[in-house]
RODO-2510 file (C-alpha; in nm, 4 decimals, decimal comma):
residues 364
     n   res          X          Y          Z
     1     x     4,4453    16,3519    26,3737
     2     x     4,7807    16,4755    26,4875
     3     x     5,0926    16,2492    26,6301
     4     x     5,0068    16,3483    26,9862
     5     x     4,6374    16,2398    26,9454
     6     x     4,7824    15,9462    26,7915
     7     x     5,0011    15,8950    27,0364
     8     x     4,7290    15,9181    27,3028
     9     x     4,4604    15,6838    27,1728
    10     x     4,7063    15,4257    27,0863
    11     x     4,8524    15,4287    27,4545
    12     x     4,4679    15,4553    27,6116
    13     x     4,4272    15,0797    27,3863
    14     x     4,7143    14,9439    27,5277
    15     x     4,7357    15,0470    27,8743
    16     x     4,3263    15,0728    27,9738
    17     x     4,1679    14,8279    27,7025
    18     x     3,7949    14,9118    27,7326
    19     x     3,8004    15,3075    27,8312
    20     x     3,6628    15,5205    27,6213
    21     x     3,7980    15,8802    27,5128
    22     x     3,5115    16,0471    27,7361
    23     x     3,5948    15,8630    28,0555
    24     x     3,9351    15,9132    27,9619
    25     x     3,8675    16,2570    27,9585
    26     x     3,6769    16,2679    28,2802
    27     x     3,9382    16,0806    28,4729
    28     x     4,1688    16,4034    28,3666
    29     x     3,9326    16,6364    28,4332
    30     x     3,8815    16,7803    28,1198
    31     x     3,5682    16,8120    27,9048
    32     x     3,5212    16,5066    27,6704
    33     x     3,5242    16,8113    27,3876
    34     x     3,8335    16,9249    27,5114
    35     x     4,0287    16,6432    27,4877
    36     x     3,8734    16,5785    27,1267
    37     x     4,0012    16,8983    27,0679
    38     x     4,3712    16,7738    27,1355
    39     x     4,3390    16,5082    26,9601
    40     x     4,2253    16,6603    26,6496
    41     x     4,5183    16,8965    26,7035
    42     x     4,2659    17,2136    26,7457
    43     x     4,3793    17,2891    27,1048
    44     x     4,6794    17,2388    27,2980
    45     x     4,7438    17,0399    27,6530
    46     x     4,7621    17,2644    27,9537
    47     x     5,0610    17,2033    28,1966
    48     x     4,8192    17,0299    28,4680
    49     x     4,6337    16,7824    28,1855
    50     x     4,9439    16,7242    28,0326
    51     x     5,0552    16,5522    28,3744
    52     x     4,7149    16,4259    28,4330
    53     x     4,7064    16,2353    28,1277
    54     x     5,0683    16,1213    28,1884
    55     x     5,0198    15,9424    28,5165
    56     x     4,6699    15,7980    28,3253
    57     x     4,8227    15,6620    28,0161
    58     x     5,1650    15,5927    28,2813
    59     x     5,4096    15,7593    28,0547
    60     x     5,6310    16,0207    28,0370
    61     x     5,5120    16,4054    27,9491
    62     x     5,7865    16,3656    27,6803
    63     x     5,6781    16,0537    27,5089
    64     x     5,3477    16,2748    27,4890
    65     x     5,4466    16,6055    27,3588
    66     x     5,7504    16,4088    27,1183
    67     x     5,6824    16,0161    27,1186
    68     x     5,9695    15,9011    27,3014
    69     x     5,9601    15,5239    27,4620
    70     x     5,6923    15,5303    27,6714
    71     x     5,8101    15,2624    27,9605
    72     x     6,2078    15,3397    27,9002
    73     x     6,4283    15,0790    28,0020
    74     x     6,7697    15,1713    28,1686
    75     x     7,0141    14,9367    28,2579
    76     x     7,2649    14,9780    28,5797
    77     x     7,4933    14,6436    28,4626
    78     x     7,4724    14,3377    28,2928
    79     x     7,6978    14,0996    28,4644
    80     x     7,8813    13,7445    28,3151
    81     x     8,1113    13,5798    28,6106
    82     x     8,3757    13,4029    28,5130
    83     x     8,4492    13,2467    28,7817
    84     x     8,7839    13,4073    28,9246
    85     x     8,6201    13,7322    29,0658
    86     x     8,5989    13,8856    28,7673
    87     x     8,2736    14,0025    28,5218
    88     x     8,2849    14,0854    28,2093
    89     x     7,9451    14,2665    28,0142
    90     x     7,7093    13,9855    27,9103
    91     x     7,5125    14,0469    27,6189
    92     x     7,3179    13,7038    27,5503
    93     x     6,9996    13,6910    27,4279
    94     x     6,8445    13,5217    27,6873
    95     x     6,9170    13,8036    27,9700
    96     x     6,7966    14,0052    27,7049
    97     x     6,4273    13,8681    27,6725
    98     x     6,4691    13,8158    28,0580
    99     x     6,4614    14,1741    28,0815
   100     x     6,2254    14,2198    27,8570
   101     x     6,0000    13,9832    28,0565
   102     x     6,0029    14,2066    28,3698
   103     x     5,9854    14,5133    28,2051
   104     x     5,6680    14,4387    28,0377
   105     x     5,5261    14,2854    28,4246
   106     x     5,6277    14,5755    28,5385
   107     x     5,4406    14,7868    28,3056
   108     x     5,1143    14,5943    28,3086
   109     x     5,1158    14,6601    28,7139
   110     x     4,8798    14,9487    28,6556
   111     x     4,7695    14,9425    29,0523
   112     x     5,1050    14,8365    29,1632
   113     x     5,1642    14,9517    29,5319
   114     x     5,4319    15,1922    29,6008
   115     x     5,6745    15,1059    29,8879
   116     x     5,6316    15,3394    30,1731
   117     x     5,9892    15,3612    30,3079
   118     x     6,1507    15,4177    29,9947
   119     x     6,4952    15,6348    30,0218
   120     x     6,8192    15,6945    29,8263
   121     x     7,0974    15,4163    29,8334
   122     x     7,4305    15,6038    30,0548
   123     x     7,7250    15,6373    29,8459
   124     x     7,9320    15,5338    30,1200
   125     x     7,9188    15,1637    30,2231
   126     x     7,8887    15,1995    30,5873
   127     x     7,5642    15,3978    30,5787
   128     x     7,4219    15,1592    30,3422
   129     x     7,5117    14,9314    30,6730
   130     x     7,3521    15,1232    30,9100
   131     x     7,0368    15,1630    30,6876
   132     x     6,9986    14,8072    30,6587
   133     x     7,0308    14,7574    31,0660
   134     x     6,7839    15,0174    31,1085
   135     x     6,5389    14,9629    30,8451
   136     x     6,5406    14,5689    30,8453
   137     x     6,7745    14,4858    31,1833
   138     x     7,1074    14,3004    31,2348
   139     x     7,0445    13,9662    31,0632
   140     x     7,0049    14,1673    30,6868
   141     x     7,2144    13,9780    30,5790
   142     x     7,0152    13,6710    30,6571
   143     x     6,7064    13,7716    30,4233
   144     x     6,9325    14,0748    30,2243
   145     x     6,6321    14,0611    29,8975
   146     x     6,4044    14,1508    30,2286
   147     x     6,6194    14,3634    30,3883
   148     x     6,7092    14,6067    30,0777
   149     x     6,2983    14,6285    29,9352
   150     x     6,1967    14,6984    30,2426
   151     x     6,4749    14,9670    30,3528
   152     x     6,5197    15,1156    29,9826
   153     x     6,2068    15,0202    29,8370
   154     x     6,4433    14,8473    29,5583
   155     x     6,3054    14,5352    29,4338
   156     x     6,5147    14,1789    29,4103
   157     x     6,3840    13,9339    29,1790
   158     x     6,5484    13,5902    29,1272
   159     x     6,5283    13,3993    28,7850
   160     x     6,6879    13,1760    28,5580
   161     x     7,0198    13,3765    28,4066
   162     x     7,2625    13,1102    28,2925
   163     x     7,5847    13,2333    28,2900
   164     x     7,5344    13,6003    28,4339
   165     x     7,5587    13,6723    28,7842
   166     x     7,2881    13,9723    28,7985
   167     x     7,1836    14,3433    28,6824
   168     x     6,9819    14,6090    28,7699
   169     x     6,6809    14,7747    28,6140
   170     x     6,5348    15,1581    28,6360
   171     x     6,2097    15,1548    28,5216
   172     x     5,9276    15,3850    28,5323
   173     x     5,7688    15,2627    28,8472
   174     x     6,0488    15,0915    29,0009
   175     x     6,4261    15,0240    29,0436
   176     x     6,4569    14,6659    29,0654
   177     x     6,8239    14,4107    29,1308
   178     x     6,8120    14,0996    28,9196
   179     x     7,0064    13,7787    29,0170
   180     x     7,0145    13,4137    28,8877
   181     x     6,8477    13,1353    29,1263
   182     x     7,1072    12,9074    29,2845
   183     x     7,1247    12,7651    29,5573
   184     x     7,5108    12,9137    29,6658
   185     x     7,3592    13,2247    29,8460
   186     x     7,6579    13,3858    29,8660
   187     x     7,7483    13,4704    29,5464
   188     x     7,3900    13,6177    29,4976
   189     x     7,4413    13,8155    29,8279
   190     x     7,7593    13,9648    29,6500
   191     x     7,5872    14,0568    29,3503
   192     x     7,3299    14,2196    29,5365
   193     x     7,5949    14,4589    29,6986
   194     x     7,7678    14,5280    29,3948
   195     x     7,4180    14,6434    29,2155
   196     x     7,3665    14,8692    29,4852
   197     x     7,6479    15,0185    29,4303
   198     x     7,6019    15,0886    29,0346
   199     x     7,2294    15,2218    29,1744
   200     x     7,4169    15,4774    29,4610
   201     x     7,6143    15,6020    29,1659
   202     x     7,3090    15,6231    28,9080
   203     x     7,5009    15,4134    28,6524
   204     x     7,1976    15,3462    28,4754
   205     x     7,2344    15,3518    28,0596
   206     x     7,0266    15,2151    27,7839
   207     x     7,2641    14,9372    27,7031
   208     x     7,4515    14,8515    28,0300
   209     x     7,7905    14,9429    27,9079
   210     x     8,0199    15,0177    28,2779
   211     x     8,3767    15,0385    28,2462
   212     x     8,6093    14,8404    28,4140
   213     x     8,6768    15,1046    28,6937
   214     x     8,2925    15,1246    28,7502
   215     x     8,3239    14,7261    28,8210
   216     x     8,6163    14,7753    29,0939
   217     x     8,4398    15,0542    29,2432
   218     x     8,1443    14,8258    29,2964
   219     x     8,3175    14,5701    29,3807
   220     x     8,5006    14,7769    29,6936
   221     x     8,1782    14,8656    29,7216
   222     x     8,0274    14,5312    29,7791
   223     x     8,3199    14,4167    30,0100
   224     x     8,2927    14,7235    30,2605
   225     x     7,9411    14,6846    30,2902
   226     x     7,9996    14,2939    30,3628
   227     x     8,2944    14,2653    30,5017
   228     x     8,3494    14,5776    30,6738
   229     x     8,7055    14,6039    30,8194
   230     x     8,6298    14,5951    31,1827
   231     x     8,4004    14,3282    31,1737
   232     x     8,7350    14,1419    31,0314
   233     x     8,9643    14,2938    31,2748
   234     x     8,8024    14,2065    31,6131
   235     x     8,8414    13,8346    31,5400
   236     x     9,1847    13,6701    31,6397
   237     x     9,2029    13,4557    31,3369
   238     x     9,5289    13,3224    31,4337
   239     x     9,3350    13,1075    31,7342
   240     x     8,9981    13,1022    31,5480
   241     x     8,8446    12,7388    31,4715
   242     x     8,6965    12,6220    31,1763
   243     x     8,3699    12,6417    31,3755
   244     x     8,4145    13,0096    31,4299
   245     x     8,5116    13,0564    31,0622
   246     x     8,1791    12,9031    30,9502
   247     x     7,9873    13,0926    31,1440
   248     x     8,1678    13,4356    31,0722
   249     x     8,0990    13,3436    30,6956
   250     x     7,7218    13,2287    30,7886
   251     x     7,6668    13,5773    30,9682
   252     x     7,8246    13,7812    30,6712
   253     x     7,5985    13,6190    30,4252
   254     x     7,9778    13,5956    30,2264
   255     x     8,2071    13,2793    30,0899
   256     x     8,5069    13,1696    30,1989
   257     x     8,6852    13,3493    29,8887
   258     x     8,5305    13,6978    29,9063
   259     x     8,6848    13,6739    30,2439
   260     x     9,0289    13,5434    30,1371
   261     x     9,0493    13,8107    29,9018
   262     x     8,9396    14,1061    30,1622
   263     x     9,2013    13,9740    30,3786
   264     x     9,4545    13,9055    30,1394
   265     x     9,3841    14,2942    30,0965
   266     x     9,4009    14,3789    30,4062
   267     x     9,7402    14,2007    30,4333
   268     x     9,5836    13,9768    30,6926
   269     x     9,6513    13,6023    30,7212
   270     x     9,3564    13,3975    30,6360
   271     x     9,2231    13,1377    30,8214
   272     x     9,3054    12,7905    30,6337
   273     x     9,0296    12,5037    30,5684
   274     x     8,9785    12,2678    30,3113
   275     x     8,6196    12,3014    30,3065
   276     x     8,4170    12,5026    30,0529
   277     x     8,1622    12,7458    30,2431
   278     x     7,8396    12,5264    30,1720
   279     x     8,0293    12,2727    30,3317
   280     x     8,1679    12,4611    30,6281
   281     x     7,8114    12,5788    30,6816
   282     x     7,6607    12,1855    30,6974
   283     x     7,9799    12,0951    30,9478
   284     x     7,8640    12,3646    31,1626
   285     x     7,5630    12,5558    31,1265
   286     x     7,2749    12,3221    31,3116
   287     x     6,9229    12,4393    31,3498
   288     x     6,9249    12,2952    31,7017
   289     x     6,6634    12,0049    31,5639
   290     x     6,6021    11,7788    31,3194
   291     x     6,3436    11,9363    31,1582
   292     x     6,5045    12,2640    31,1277
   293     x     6,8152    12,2273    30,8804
   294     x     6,8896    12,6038    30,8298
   295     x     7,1562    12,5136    30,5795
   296     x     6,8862    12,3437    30,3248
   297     x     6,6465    12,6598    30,4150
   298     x     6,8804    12,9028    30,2466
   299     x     6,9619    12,7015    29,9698
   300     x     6,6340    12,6420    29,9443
   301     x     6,5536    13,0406    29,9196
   302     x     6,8786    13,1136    29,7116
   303     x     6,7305    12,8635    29,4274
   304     x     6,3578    12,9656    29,4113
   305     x     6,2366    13,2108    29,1958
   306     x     6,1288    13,5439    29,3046
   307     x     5,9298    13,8215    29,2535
   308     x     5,8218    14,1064    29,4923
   309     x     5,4759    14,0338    29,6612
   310     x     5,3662    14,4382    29,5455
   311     x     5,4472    14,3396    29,1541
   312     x     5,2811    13,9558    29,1900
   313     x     4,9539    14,1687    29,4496
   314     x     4,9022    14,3715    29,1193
   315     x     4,8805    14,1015    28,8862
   316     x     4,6480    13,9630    29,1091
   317     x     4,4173    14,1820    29,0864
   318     x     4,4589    14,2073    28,6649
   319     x     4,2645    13,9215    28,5478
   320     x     4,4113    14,0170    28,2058
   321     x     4,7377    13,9910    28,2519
   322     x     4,7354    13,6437    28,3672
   323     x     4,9860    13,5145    28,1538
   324     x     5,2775    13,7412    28,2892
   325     x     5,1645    13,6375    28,6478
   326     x     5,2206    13,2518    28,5361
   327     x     5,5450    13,3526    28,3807
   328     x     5,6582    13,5000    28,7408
   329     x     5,5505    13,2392    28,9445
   330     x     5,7031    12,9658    28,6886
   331     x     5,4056    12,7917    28,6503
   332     x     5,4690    12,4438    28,5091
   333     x     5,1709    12,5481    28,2027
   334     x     5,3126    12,8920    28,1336
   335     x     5,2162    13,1027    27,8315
   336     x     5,5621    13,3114    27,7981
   337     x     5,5225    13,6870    27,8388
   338     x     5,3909    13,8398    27,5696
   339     x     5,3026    14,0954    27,7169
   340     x     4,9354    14,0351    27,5655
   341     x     4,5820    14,2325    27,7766
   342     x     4,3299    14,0597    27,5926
   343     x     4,0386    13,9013    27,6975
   344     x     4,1292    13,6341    27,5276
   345     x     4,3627    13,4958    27,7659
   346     x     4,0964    13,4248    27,9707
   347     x     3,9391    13,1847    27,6756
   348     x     4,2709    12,9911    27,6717
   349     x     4,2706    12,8341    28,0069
   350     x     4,4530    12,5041    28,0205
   351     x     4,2165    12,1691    28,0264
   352     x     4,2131    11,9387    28,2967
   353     x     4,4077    11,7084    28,0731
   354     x     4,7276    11,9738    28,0577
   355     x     4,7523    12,0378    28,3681
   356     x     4,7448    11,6939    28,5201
   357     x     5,0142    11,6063    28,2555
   358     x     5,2297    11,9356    28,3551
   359     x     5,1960    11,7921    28,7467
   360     x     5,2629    11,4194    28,6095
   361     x     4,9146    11,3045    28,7257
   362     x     4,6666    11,0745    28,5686
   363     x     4,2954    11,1814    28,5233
   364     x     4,0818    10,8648    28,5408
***
């Protein structure tokens, strides 16, 4: 057997557990014989079943002719705040098997829907504006995760990272923005920005490694896009109140620093409160009754781990890859993602007396 018919048979295991060579074969459109053939190294791939068997096996035509990775991960950033408006690369472990996590969900989503408006990120800020207005409407920054899958077909997810404020992914079937849950929406707003910039530019690398003037550029990047100059310069901030202030900042989707700094560069007085945005938005921002506190909604959002509905839809639908869909939805009784098809997983459901100790309940 040769290293392509290796290559192929190994991949057919891991990817459709259960298909044979034949049907293999017939889902390419080739003779059962011919493919044997192939594999046996007695005939070679035509350009069309090369492809075929690509988008089957959901690799590249490389990793089949030469046995390259065949779900390559690239990396736009890997971000570490620290806390004065500054990042510096972060390399821990932990973002690390993060990313490891959604790669491997992403490459179990064999039927994972593709989104229907997807379109390149502008280089220049105030496109990637108007995009969002058209393609989501003027409160984007409101729902921005919403706003950029649906107008880029981009995905946001939001998990654990401690310490790193976000990165972003190119993958085989998707380009995805990852930022840490918390419940300061701001700062993950920011990030957001500043990841599209990295994916307008293509910054993408197998270890992450952007140089300082990459960072800056993204960062302009992220304050244009935000805080776009005229939006600043039709307020009179001389005469504005702290009420206005709060609900510029709750508009903008922005803190009360990322402002101070675009003015500051702007060489415009800021306006002056001793109230931290979170707090600006509770003095001010009312949801006209009690039992709508928009302030506690977007926390609420900002903390809670997410995953696009396309990626969770196809795990759905994958009884065998249960696991990875507990492991995105944080399931108090998850398994980890190991990444594991096996029927198996299906013999290994938790008993009644895990889960009501997982939900702190008693069974009688």
């Amino acid at each position: 057997m040769t290293d392509i018919g290796v290559r192929l048979l190994q991949r057919l295991e891991e990817v459709l557990p259960g298909i044979s060579q034949s049907e293999l074969a017939r889902r390419v459109d080739m003779d059962p014989s011919a493919l044997s053939r192939v594999v046996n190294g007695k005939r070679a791939l035509a350009s069309r079943e090369l492809i075929a068997l690509a988008q089957q096996l959901r690799v590249s035509t490389d990793w089949i002719l030469l046995g390259e990775d065949p779900f390559p991960v690239q990396v736009a950033a890997r971000h570490d705040y620290l806390g004065n408006g500054s990042y510096v690369r972060d390399t821990s472990e932990s973002v690390a098997e993060t990313v490891r996590g959604i790669a491997r969900a992403y490459e179990q989503a064999h039927s994972i829907a593709p989104w229907p408006n997807q379109q390149p990120v502008p280089t220049e800020p105030e496109k990637t504006r108007a995009a969002l207005e058209a393609g989501y409407g003027l409160n984007w920054q409101r729902h921005f995760a919403d706003a950029v899958e649906q107008t880029f077909g981009i995905d946001v997810i939001k998990v654990d990272l401690p310490g790193s404020s976000g990165l972003s992914l190119k993958l085989p079937n998707a380009i995805v923005i990852v930022v840490p849950t918390e419940a300061f929406w701001a700062r993950q707003n920011w990030t957001i920005a500043h990841e599209l910039e990295h994916i307008a530019a293509g910054q993408f690398t197998r270890d992450g490694d952007l140089s300082r003037a990459e960072e800056n550029a993204a960062n302009k990047y992220a304050a244009d896009l935000l805080l776009p100059v005229p939006s600043i310069r039709k307020i009179d901030w001389k005469s504005a109140s702290e009420e206005d202030l709060a609900r510029f900042l709750w508009d903008a989707g922005v803190s009360i620093e990322a402002l101070n700094v675009r003015m500051t560069y702007l060489r415009t007085e800021a306006p002056r409160t001793s109230l931290s945005t979170a707090r600006l938005a509770r003095k001010h921002i009312s949801g006209g009754s009690a039992l709508h506190d928009p302030v506690a909604e977007r926390m609420r959002e900002a903390a809670a781990r997410r995953f696009p509905v396309r990626l969770l839809a196809a795990h759905e639908t994958n009884p065998r890859t249960t696991r990875t869909l507990e492991w995105m939805l944080g399931a108090p009784f998850e398994s980890g993602v190991d990444g594991t098809e096996d029927d198996d997983l299906m013999q290994e459901a938790p008993t009644l007396d895990v889960l009501a100790d997982a939900f702190g309940l008693k069974v009688q």
